[in-house]
C-alpha positions as CSV (number, residue, x, y, z in Angstrom):
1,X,83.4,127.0,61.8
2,X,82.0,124.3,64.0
3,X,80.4,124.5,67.4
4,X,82.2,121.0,68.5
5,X,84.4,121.7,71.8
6,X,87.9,120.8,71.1
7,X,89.1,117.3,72.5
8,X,90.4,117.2,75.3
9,X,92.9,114.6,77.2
10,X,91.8,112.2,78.9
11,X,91.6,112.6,83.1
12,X,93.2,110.5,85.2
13,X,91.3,108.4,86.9
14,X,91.6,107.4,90.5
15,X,92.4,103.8,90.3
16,X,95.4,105.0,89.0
17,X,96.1,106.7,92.4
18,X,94.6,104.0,94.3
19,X,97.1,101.7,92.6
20,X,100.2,103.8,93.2
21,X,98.9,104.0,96.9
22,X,98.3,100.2,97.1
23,X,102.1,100.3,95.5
24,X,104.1,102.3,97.7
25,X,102.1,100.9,100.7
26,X,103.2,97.6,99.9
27,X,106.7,98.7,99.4
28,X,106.9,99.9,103.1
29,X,105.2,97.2,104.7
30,X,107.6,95.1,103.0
31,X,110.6,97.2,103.9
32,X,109.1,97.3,107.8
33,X,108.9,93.7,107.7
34,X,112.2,93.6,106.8
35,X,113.5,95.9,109.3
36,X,111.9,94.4,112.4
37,X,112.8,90.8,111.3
38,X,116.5,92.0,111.3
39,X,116.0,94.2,114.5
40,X,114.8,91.5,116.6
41,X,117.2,90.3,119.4
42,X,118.1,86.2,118.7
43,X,116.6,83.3,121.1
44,X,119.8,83.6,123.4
45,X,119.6,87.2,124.5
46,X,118.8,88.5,128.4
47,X,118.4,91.8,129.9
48,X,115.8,94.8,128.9
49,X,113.9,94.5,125.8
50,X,110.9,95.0,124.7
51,X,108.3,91.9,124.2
52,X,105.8,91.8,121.3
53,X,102.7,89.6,122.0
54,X,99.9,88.9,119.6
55,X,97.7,91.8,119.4
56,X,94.8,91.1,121.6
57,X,96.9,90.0,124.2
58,X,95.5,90.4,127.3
59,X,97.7,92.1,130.2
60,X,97.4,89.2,132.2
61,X,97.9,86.6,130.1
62,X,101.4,88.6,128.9
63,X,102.8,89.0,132.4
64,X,101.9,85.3,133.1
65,X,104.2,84.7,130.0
66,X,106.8,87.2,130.9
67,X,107.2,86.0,134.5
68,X,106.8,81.6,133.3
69,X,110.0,82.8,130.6
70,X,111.7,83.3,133.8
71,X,111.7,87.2,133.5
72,X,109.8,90.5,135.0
73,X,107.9,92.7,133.4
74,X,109.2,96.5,133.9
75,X,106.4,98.1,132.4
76,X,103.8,98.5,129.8
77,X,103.6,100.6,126.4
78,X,100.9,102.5,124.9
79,X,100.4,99.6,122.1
80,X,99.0,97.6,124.9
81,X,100.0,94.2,122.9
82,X,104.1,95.7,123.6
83,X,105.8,94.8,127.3
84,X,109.3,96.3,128.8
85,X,110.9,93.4,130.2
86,X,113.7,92.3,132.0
87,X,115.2,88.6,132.2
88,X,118.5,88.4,133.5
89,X,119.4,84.7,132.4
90,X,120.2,84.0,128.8
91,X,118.1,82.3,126.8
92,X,115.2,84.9,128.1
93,X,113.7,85.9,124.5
94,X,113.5,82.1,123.6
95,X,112.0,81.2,126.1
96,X,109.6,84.2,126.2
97,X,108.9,83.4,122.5
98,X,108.2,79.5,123.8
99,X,105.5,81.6,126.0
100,X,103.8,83.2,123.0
101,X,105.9,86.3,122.2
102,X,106.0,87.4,118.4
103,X,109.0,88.5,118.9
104,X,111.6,90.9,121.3
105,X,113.7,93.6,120.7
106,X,116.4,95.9,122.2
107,X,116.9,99.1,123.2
108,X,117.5,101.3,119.9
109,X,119.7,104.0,120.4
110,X,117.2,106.7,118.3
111,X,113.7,107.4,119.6
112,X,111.1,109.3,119.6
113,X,109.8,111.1,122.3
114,X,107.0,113.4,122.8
115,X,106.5,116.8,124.0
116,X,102.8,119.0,123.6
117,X,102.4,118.2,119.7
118,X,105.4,117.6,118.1
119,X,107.8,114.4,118.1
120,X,111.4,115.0,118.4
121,X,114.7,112.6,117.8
122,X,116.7,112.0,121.1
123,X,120.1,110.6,120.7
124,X,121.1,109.2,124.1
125,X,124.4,108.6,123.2
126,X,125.3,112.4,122.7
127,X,123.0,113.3,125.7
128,X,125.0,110.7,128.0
129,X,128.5,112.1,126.5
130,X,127.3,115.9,127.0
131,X,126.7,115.1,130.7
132,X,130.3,113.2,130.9
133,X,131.5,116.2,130.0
């Protein structure tokens, strides 16, 4: 008999899980890109949305953009770089992405809202039919 251990297989080694990481992380970004290039509202749109400034932004100079665009802001997010805002005039995201806005977006009908430590979905649509009712 010999005293040498059996072979064993070989372990996997983390760049292997690093690189599927690095894989599926570029996978969503790309996806997310995607999505928010479709989601955003086109230069002719007016009303509520919400503005996306470069982060960085600083409060004042985003409300001087918001209000020079010809709109008002409503109110701020926690992202700090994000603004709800109103212009009533068409046009308003062009001319709010003339101002220095990434980009602006409208109200989705799905969103998250918080309560203690969890995240729940609300659909205002079937909240808004249940109170029809």
């Amino acid at each position: 008999m010999s005293d040498r251990p059996a072979p064993s297989a070989p372990p996997i080694s983390h760049g292997l899980a690093a690189g599927l990481f690095a894989g599926v992380l570029l996978v969503w970004a790309a996806l997310m890109g995607l999505s928010l290039q479709r989601a955003a509202l086109p230069d002719s749109t007016g009303g509520l949305m919400l503005a996306v400034f470069r982060p960085g932004t600083s409060d004042a100079d985003a409300l001087a953009a918001m209000v020079r665009a010809g709109g008002e802001p409503v109110r701020s997010t926690w992202l700090g770089f994000a603004w709800v805002a109103r212009g009533q005039e068409p046009g308003f995201v062009g001319r709010l992405k003339a101002e220095g806005a990434l980009a602006a977006f409208g109200e989705l009908p799905v969103g998250p809202t918080l309560g203690g430590c969890t995240a729940t979905p609300v659909d205002r649509a079937a909240i808004a039919a249940t109170r029809l009712q």
